[in-house]
py3Dmol code that shows the C-alpha trace and the ligand (Angstrom):
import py3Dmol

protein = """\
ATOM      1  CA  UNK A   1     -92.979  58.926  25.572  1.00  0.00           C
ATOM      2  CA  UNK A   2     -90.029  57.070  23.973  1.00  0.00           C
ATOM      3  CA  UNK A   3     -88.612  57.674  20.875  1.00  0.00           C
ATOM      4  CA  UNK A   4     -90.141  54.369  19.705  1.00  0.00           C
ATOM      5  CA  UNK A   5     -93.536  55.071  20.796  1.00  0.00           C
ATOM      6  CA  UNK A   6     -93.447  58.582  19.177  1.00  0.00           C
ATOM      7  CA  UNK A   7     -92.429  56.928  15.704  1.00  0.00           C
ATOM      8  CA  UNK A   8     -95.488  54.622  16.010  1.00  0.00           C
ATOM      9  CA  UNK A   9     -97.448  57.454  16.501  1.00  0.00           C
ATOM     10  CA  UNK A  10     -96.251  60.008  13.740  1.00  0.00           C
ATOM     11  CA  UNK A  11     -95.578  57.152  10.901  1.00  0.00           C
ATOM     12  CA  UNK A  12     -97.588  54.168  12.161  1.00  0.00           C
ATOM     13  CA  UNK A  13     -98.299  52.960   8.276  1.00  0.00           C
ATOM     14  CA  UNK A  14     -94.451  52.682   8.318  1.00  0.00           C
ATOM     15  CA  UNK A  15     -93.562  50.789  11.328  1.00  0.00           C
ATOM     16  CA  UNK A  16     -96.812  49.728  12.033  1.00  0.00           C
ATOM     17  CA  UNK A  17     -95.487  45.532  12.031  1.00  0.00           C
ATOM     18  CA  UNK A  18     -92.926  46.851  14.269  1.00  0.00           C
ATOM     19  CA  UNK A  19     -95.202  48.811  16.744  1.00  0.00           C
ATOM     20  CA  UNK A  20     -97.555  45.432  16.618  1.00  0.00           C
ATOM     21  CA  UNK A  21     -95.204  42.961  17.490  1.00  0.00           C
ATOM     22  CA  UNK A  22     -93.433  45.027  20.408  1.00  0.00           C
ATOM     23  CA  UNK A  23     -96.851  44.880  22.105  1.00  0.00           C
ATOM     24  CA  UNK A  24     -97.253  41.580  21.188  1.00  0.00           C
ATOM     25  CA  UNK A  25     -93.938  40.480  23.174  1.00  0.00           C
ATOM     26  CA  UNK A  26     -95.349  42.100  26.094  1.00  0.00           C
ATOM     27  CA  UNK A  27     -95.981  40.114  28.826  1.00  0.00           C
ATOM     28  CA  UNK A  28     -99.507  39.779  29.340  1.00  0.00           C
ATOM     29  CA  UNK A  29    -100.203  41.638  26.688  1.00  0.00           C
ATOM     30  CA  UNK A  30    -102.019  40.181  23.257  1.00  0.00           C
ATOM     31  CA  UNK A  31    -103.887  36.895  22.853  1.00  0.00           C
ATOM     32  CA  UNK A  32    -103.805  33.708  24.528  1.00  0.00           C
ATOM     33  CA  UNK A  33    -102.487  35.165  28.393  1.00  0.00           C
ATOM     34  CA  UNK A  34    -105.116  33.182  29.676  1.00  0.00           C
ATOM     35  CA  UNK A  35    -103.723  33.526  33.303  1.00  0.00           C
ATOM     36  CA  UNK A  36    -104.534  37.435  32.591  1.00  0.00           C
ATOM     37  CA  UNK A  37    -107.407  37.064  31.095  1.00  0.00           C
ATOM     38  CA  UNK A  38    -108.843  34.153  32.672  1.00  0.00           C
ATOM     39  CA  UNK A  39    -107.330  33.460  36.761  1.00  0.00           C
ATOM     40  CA  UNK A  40    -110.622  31.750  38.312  1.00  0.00           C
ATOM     41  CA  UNK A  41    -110.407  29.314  35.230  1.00  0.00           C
ATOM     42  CA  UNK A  42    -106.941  28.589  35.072  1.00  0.00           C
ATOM     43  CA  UNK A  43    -107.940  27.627  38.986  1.00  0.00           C
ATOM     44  CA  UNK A  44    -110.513  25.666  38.048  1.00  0.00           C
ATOM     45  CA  UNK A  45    -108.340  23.757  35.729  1.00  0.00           C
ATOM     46  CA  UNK A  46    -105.337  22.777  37.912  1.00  0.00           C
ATOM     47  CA  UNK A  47    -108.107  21.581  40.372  1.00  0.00           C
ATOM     48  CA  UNK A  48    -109.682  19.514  38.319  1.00  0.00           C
ATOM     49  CA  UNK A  49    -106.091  17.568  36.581  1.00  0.00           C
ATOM     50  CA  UNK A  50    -105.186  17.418  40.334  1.00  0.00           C
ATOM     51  CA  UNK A  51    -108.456  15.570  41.127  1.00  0.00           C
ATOM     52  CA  UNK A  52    -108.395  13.210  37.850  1.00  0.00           C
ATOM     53  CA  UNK A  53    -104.864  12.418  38.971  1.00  0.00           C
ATOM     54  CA  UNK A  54    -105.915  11.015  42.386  1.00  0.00           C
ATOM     55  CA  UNK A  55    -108.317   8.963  40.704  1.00  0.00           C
ATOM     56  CA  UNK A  56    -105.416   7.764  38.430  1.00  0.00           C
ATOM     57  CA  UNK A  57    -103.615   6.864  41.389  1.00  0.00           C
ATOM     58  CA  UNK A  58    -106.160   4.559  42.818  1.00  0.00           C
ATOM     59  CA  UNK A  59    -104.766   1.653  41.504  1.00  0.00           C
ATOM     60  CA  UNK A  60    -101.092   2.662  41.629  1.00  0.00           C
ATOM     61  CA  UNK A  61    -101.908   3.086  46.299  1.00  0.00           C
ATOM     62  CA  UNK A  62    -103.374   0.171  45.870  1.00  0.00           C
ATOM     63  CA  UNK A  63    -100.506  -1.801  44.401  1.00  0.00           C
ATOM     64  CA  UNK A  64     -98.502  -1.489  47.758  1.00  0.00           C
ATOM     65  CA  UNK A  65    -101.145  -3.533  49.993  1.00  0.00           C
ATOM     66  CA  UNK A  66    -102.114  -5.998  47.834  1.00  0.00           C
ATOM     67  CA  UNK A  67    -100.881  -8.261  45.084  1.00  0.00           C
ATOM     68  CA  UNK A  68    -100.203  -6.199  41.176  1.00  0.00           C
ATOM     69  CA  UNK A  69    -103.855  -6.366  39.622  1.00  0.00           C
ATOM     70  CA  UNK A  70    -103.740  -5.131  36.209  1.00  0.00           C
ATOM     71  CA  UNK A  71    -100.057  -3.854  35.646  1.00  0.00           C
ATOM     72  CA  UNK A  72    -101.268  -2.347  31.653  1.00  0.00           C
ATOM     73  CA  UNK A  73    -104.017  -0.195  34.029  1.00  0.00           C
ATOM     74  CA  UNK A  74    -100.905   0.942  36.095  1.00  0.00           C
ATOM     75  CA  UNK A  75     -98.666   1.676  33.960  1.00  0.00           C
ATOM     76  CA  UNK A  76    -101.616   3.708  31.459  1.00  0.00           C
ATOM     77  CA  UNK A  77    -102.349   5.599  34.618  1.00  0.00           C
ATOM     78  CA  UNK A  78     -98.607   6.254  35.657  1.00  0.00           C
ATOM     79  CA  UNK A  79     -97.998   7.599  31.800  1.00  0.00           C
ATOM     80  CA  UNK A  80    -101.118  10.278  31.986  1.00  0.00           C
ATOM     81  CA  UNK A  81    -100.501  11.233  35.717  1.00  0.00           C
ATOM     82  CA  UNK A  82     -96.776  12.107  34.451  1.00  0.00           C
ATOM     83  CA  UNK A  83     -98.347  14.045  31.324  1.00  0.00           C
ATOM     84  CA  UNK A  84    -100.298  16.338  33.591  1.00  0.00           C
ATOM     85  CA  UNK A  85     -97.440  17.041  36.158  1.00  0.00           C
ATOM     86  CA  UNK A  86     -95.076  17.908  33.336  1.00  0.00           C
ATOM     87  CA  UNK A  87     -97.950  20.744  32.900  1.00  0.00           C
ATOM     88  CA  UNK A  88     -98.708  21.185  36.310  1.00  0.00           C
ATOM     89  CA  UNK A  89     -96.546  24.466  37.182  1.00  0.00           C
ATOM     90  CA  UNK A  90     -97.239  26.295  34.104  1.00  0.00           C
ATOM     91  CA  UNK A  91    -101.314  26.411  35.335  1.00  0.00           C
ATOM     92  CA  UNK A  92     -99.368  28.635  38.184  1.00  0.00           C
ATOM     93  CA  UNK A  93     -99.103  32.409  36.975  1.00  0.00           C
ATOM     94  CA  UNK A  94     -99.016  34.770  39.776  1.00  0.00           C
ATOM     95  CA  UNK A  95    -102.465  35.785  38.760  1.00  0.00           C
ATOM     96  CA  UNK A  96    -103.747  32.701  40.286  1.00  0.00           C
ATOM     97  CA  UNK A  97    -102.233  33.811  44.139  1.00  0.00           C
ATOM     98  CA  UNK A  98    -105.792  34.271  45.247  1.00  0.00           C
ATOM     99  CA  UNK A  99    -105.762  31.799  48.564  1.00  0.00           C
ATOM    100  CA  UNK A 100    -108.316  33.915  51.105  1.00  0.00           C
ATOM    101  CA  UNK A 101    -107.267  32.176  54.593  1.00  0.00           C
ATOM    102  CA  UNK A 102    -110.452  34.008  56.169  1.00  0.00           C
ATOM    103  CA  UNK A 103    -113.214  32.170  53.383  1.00  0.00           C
ATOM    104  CA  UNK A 104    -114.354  29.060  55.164  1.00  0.00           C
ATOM    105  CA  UNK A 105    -114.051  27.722  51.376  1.00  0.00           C
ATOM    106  CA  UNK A 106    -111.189  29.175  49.627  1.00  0.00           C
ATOM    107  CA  UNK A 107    -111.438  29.450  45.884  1.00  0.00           C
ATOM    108  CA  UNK A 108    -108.215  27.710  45.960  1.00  0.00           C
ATOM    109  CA  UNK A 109    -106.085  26.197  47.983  1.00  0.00           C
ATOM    110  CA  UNK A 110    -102.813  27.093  46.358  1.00  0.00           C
ATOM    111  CA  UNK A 111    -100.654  29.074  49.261  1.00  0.00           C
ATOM    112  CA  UNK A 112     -98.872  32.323  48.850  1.00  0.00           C
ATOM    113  CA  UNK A 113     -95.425  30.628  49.536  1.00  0.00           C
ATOM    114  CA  UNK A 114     -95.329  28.993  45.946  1.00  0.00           C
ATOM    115  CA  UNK A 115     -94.655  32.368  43.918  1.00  0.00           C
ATOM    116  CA  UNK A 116     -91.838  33.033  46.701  1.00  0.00           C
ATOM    117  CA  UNK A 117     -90.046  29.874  45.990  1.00  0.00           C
ATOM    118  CA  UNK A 118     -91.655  28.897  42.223  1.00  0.00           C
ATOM    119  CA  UNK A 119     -87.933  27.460  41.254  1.00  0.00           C
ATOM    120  CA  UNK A 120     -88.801  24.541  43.867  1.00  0.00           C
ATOM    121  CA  UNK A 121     -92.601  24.475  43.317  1.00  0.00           C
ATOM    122  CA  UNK A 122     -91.232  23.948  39.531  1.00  0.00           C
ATOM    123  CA  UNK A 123     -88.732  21.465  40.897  1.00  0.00           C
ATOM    124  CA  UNK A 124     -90.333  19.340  43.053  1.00  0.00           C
ATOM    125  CA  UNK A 125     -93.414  18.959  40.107  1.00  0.00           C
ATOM    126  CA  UNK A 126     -90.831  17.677  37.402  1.00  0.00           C
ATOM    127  CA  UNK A 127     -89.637  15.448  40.375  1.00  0.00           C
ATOM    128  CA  UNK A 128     -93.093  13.765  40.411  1.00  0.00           C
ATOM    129  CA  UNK A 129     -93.518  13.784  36.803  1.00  0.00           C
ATOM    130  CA  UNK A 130     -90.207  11.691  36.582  1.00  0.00           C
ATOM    131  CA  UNK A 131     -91.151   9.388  39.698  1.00  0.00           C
ATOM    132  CA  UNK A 132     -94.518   8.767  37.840  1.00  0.00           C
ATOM    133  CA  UNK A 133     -92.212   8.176  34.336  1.00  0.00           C
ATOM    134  CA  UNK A 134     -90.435   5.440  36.690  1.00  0.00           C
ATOM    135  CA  UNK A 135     -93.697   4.033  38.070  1.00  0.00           C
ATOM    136  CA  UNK A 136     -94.851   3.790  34.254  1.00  0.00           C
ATOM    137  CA  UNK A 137     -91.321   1.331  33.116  1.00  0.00           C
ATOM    138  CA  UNK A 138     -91.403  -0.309  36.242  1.00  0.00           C
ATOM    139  CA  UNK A 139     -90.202  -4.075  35.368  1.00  0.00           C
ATOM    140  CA  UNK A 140     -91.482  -6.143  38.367  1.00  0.00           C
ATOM    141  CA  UNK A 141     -93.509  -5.906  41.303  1.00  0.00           C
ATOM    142  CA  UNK A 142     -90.970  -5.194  44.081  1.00  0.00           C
ATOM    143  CA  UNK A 143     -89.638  -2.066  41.715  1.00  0.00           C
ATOM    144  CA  UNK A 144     -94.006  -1.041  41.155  1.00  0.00           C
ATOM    145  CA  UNK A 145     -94.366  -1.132  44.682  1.00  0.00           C
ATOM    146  CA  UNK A 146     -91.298   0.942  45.382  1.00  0.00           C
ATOM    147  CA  UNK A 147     -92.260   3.398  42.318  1.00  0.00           C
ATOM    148  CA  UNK A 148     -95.692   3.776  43.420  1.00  0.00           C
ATOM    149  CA  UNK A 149     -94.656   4.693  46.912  1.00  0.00           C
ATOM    150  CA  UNK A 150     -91.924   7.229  45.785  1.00  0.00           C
ATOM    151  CA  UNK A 151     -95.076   8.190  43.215  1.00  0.00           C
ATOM    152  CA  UNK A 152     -97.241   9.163  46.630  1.00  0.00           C
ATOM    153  CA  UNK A 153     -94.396  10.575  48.039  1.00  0.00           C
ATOM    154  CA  UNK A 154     -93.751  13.103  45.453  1.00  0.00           C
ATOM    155  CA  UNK A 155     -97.350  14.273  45.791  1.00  0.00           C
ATOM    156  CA  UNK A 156     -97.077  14.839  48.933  1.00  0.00           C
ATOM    157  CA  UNK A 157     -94.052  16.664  49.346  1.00  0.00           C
ATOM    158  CA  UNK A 158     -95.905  19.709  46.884  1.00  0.00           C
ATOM    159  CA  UNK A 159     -98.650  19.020  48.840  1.00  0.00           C
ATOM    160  CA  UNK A 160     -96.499  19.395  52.416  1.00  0.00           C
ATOM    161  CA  UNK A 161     -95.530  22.698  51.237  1.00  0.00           C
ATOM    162  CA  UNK A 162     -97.789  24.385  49.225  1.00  0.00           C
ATOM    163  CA  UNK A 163    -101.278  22.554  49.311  1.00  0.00           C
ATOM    164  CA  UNK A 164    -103.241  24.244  52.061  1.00  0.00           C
ATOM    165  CA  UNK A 165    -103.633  21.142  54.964  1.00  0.00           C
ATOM    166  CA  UNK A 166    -107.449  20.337  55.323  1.00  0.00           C
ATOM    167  CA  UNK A 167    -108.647  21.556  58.604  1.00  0.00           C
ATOM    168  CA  UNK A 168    -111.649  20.317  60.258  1.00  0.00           C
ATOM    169  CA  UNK A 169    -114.416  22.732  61.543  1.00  0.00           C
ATOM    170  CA  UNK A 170    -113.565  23.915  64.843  1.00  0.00           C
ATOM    171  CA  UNK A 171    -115.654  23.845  67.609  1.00  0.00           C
ATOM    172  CA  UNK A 172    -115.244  27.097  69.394  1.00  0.00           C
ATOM    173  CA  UNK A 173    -115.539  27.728  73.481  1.00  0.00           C
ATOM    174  CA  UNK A 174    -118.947  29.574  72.932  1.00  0.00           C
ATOM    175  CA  UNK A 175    -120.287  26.476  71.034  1.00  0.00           C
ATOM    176  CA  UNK A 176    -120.383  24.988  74.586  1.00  0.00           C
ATOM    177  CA  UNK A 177    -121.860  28.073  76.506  1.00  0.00           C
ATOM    178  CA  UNK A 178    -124.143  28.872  73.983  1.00  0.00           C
ATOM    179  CA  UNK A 179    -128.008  29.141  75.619  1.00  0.00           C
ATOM    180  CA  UNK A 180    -129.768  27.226  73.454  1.00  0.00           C
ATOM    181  CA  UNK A 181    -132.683  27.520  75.590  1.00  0.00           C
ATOM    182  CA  UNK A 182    -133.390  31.336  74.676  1.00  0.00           C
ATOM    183  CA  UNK A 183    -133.101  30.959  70.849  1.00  0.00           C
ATOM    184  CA  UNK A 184    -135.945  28.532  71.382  1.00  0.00           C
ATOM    185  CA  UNK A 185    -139.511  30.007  70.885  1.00  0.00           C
ATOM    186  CA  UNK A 186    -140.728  30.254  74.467  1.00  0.00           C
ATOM    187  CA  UNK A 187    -143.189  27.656  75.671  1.00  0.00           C
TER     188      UNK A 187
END
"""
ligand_1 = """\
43
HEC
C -95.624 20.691 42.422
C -96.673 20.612 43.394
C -97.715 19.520 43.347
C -97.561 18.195 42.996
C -96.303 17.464 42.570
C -98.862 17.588 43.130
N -99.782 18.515 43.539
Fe -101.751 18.173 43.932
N -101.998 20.146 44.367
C -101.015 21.104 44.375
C -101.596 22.406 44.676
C -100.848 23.714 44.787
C -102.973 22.194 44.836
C -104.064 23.258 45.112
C -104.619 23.761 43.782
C -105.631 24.880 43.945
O -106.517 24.783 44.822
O -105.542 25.891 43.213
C -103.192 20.753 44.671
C -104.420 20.122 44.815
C -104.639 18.763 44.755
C -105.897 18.110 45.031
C -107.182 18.818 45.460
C -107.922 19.275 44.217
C -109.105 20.163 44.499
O -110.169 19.928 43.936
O -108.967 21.129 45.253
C -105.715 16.766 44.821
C -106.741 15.655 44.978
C -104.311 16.572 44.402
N -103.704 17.826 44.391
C -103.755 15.352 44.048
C -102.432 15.186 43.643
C -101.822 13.907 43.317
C -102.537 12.568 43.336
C -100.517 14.167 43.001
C -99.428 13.210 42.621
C -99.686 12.219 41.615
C -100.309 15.609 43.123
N -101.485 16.195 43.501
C -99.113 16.246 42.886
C -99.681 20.904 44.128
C -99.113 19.710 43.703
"""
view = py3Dmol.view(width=600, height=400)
view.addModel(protein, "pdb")
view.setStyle({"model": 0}, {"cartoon": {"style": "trace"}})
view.addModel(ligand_1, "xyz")
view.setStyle({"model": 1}, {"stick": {}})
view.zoomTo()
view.show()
């Protein structure tokens, strides 16, 4: 026991405010640690700003194959995708490391690598927060179309590194072998 803790215990009516807000300062002790409290939601969360923000982006892909449709709509989008990337890496506490490579549908698909390197996880999301502030001011439509393509590209570079790449079901050699005829009821 430290001296500290062994005042808190003999006089706590004394230092009792002082006792309270050492555990308080605690990390992950205390209110509000949500990422302690909470991981599967936090998950949740991030999954479901990540899918809003492709929807945003619909008409910010769109921009680069055909002709500027409703630039207000872009920029809106642009502004709220940039909002939620700015919070992006701060719905990543290493409570949320929970990718299972083995489940055929991983509770998330957030890999390991992210809380080795979080400095350039953290990077590379205030990078696309500031490509989506660019797509957002954009004057004309050469400099949209350019934004909006830098915009994709600084999804995809998290994505590159730390988004787990969609696989499709593989078929496996026994598929091919397999005797159908004897898991059929017998004539
Ligand atoms: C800094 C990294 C980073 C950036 C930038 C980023 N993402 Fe993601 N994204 C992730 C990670 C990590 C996941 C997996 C989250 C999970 O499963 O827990 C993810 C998941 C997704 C998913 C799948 C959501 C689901 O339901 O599983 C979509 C869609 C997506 N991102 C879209 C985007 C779009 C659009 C942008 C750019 C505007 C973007 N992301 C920028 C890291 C990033």
């Amino acid at each position: 026991m430290t001296l500290k803790k062994i005042w808190c215990f003999i006089v706590p009516a004394l230092v009792l405010p002082l006792c309270l807000s050492a555990a308080d300062r605690q990390v992950g002790v205390g209110q509000g640690w949500t990422g302690v409290t909470h991981p599967k939601e936090v998950i949740v969360a991030r999954q479901e700003l990540m899918e809003h923000i492709e929807l945003l982006m619909e008409p910010i892909d769109t921009l680069t194959v055909q002709p500027v449709q409703d630039v207000e709509r872009v920029r809106q989008n642009a502004e709220i995708i940039g909002a939620v990337l700015l919070s992006v890496p701060h719905l990543f506490p290493p409570s949320t490391n929970l990718f299972d490579a083995k489940a055929s549908q991983p509770q998330t698909l957030a890999l390991p690598p992210i809380w080795k390197q979080f400095d350039t996880f953290y990077r590379l999301a205030g990078l696309a927060a500031k490509a989506a502030e660019v797509m957002a001011e954009a004057k004309d439509e050469p400099a949209m179309r350019r934004a909006s393509l830098a915009l994709r590209g600084s999804c995809d570079a998290c994505h590159t590194l730390y988004l787990r790449r969609y696989e499709p079901p593989k078929t496996k050699e026994s598929d091919y072998t397999f005797d159908f005829d004897s898991a059929l009821p017998a004539k």
